[in-house]
C-alpha positions in Angstrom: -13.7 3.7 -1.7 -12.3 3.1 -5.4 -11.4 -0.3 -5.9 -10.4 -0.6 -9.6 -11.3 -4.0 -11.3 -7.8 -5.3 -11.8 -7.7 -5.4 -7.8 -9.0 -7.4 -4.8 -9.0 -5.9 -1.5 -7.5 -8.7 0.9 -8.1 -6.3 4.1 -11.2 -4.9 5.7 -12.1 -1.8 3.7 -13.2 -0.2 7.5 -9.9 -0.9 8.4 -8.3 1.1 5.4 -10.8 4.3 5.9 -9.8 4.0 9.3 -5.9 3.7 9.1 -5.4 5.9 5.8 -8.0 8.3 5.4 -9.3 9.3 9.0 -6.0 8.3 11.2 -4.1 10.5 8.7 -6.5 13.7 8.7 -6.8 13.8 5.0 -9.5 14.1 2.1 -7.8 11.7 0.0 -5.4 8.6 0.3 -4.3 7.3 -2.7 -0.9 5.2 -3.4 1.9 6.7 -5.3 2.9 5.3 -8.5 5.4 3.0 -8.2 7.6 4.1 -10.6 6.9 7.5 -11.6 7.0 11.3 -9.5 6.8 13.6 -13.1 3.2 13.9 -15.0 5.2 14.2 -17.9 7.0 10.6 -17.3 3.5 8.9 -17.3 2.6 10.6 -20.5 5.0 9.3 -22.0 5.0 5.7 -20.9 1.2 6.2 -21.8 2.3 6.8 -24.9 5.4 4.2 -25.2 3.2 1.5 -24.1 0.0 2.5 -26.0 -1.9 2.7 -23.0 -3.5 5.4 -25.2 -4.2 6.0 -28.8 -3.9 9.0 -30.2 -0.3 10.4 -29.5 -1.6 13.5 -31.2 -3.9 14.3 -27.8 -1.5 13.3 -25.6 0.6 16.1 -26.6 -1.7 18.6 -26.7 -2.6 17.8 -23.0 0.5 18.1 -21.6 1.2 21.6 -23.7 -2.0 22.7 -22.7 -0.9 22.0 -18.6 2.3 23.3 -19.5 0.9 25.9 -20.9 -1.3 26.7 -18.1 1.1 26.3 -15.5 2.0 22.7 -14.7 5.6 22.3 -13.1 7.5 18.9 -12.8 7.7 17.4 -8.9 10.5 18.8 -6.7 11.4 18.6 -3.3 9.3 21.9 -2.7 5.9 20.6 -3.7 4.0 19.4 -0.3 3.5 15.9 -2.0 6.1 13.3 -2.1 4.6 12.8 -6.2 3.0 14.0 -9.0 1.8 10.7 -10.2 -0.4 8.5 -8.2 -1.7 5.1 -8.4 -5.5 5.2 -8.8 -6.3 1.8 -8.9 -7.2 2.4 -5.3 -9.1 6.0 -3.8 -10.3 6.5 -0.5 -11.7 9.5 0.1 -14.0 11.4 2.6 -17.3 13.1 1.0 -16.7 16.9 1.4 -16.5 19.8 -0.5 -12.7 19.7 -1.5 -13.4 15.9 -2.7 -16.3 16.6 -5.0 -14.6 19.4 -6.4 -11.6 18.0 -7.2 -13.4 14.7 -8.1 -15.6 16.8 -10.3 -12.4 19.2 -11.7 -11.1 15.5 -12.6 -13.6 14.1 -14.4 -13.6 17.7 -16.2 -10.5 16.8 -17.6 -11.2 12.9 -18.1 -13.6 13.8 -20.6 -11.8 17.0 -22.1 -8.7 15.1 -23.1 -8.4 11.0 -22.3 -9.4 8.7 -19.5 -5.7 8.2 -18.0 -6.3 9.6 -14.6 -2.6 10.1 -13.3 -2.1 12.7 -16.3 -4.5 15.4 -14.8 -4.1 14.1 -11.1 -1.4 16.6 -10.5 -2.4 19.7 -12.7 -6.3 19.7 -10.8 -4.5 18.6 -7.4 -2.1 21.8 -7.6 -4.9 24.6 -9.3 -7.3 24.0 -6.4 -7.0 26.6 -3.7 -7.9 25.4 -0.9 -5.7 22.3 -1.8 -7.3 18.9 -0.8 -5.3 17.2 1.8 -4.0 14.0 0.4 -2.2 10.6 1.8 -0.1 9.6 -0.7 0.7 6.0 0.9 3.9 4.0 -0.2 3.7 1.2 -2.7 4.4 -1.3 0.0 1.5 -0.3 2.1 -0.9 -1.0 -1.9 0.8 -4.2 -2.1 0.0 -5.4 1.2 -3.8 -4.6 1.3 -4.6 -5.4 -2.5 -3.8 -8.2 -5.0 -3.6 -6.8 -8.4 -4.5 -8.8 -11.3 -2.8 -7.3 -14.5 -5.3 -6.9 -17.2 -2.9 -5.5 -20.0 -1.0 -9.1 -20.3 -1.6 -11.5 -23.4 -2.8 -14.9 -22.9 0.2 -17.0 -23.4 3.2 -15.8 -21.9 4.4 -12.6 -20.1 6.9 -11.7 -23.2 5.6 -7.6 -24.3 7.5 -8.2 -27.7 9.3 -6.5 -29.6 6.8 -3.7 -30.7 7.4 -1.8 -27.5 10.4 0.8 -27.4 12.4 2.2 -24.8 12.8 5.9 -25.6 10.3 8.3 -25.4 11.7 10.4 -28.5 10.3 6.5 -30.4 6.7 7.2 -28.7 5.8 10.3 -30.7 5.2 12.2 -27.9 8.2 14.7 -28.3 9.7 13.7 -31.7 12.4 16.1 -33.3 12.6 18.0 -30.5 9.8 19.7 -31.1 8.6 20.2 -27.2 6.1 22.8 -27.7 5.2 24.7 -24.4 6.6 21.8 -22.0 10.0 22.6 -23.3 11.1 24.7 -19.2 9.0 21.3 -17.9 11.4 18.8 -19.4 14.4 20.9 -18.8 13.8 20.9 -15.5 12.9 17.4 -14.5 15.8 16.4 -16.5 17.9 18.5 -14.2 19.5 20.8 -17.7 19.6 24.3 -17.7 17.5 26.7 -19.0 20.3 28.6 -20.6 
């Protein structure tokens, strides 16, 4: 079990193995994001919120998964997301876990720590695929209490510093998309005439 330090586990941690990893048959259960389903829409709230530094990297990851095959969620994909929640993990110790944990950390140290970013691109290049549980948000919220860590003493308020559109992050400025250019066309649903 991964229990990130933002959370505390208000169930019996045998009782989540039990219910979500072995009950379900899987190698992995991990929550989905609760706002997300495209890779691509986490990089660039990572980048909008400045849950990362250097903009410059960012972008270069996601061309280099575009580049190397990386597609935006749809209906077809076997998983109800792309982006997952990883402030909680359960997993079973087999093969297809260490190797994906390993293929993982491969790319946590290759590009930036943000997990959700290369959850999907490792998760889809493995063949044989691990077999994931990718619970609802409701279930996360009702075994875990999460204590933000990102808040500043004093008042909820984010300010003004923080912009809506992604165009503002950096990410994708002028247009100038790169290799993900077919990836955003098609999670925002436009042609690729």
């Amino acid at each position: 079990i991964w229990v990130d330090a933002k959370l505390q586990l208000v169930v019996d941690p045998l009782f989540l193995i039990h219910s979500l990893v072995l009950n379900e048959n899987v190698d992995i259960s991990i929550s989905k994001h609760p706002f997300f389903v495209h890779t691509m829409e986490e990089a660039m709230a990572t980048a909008r919120w400045k849950k990362w530094w250097d903009v410059n990297g960012l972008k270069i990851q996601m061309e280099t998964y575009c580049e190397n095959g990386l597609q935006p969620w749809n209906s077809n994909k076997p998983y109800p997301t792309d982006v997952p929640d990883s402030a909680l993990i359960l997993r079973k110790h087999s093969l297809a876990t260490n190797l994906f944990c390993c293929l993982m950390f491969n790319e946590l140290e290759a590009f930036n720590p943000r997990d959700q970013l290369a959850f999907a691109y490792v998760r889809d290049k493995m063949k044989p695929k691990p077999k994931l549980n990718m619970f609802e948000v409701e279930v996360f919220e009702q075994v875990a209490v999460e204590y933000r860590h990102n808040l500043k003493l004093g008042g909820a308020g984010l300010g003004p510093k923080l912009k809506r559109a992604a165009a503002t992050s950096g990410l994708f400025v002028n247009g100038t998309c790169g290799k993900c250019e077919g990836y955003l066309l098609s999670m925002w649903g436009e042609s690729h005439d």
